[in-house]
N, C-alpha and C positions, 0 to 999 in steps of 0.2 A: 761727304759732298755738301758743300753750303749751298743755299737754298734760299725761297720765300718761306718766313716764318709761319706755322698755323696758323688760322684764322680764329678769332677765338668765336665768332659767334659767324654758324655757317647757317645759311641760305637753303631750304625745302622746298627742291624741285618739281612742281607739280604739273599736270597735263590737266586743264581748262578747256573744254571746246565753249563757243560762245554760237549762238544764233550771226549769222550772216550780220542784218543789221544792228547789232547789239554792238559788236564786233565793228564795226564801222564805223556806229558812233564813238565805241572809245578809241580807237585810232586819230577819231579827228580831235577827243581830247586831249590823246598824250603829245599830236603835232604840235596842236596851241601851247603847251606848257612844256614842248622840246623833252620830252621823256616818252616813259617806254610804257607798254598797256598795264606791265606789271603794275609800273609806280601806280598808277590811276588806279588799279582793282584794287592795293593793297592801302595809299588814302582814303578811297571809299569803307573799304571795309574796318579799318580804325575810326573814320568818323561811325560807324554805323556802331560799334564795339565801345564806343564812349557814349552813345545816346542811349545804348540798352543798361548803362552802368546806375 
């Protein structure tokens, strides 16, 4: 059966709860920058992952 080819590099689904207002304010940063809270935790957390380097 032909198909969508594997992916070669897959994605670690994780379960995040956030504090209410924490949580609100990243929502209101992924609106501004038209993306999702992932994008935002996972920028932040590479810029934080190159400043510890």
């Amino acid at each position: 059966m032909a198909g969508r080819p594997p992916k070669k590099d897959k994605k670690v689904r994780e379960a995040i709860y956030f504090e209410p207002d924490l949580l609100e304010w990243l929502q209101e940063k992924a609106e501004k920058q038209k993306c999702t809270v992932s994008v935002i935790v996972n920028q932040m957390a590479e810029k934080a992952k190159e400043q510890e380097d």
